[in-house]
N, C-alpha and C positions, 0 to 999 in steps of 0.2 A: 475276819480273824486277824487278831493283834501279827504283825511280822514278829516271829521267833530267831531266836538264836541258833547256829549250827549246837550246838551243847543238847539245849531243850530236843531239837529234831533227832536228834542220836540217841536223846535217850529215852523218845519214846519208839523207837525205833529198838531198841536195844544193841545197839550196837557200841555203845558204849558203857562203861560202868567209870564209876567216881575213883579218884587214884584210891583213896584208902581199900573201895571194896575189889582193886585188881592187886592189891598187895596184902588184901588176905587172901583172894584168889589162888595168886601165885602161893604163899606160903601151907596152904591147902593141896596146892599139888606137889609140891618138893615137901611135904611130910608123910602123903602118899607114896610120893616115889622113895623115902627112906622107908619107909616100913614095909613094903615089899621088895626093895634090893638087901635088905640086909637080912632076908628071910632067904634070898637066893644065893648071898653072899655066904652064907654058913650052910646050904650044900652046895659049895662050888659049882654055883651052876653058871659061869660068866655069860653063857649067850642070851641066859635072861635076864643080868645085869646092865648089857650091851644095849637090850630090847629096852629096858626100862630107862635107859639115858638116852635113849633115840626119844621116848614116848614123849619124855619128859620136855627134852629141849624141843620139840614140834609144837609142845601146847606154848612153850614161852615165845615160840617164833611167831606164831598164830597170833598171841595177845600181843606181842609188840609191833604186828602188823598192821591188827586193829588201832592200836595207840597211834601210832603213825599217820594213816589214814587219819583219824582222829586230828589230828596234831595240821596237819594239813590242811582240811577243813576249816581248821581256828582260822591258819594263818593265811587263807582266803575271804574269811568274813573282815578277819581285820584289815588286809587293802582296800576288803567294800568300802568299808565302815572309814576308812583312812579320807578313799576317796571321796566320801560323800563329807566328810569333813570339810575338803579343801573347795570344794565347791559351796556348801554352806558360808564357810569362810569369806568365797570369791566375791558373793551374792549379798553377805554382810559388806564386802568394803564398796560393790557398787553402791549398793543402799550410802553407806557413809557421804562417797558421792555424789549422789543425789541432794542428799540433803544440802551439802556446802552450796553446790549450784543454787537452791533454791536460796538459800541466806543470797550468796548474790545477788541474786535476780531482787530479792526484797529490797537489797540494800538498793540499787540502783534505779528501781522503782520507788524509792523514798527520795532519790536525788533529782529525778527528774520532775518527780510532784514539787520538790525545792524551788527547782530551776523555775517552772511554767508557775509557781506562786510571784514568782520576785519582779 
């Protein structure tokens, strides 16, 4: 199996949703929590108000925990991914290297075929 992204594993995992589909999320449940606080707002009922802005900021704490998480994960794959960059890199400039040495070694194996012709 191809190596996946933390993104791809999250979201078949579910644990994650696309930013658009967490800020219709969110705005699905604070349209919610207006439409039944302002039904308990007009029979002064504050403890169900109280109740409904507790519910409320738990589900936003909840999703920005998930985000978080989320967000942490990324920026774990990206030191991987950083990492293996600079070693890639390293592995590129030994290779470069190499190469030179070998031009050397040709060049000086050309002058010494010179030397032992003359």
């Amino acid at each position: 199996e191809a190596q996946s992204t933390i993104s791809e594993k999250l979201q078949r995992k579910g644990k994650y949703l696309t930013f658009e589909a967490q800020e219709k999320r969110a705005t699905q449940q604070f349209d919610k929590f207006l439409r039944k606080s302002i039904v308990a707002y007009f029979e002064h009922d504050n403890d169900t108000c109280d109740a409904l802005e507790y519910e409320l900021m738990e589900l936003f704490d909840k999703d920005n925990e998930k985000l978080h998480q989320y967000l942490n994960e990324l920026d774990a794959e990206n030191e991987r991914m950083s990492a293996e960059i600079d070693f890639l890199n390293s592995e590129v400039s030994g290779l470069s290297e190499a190469h030179q040495k070998r031009e050397d070694y040709a060049a000086d194996i050309e002058k010494f075929i010179n030397l032992i012709q003359q």
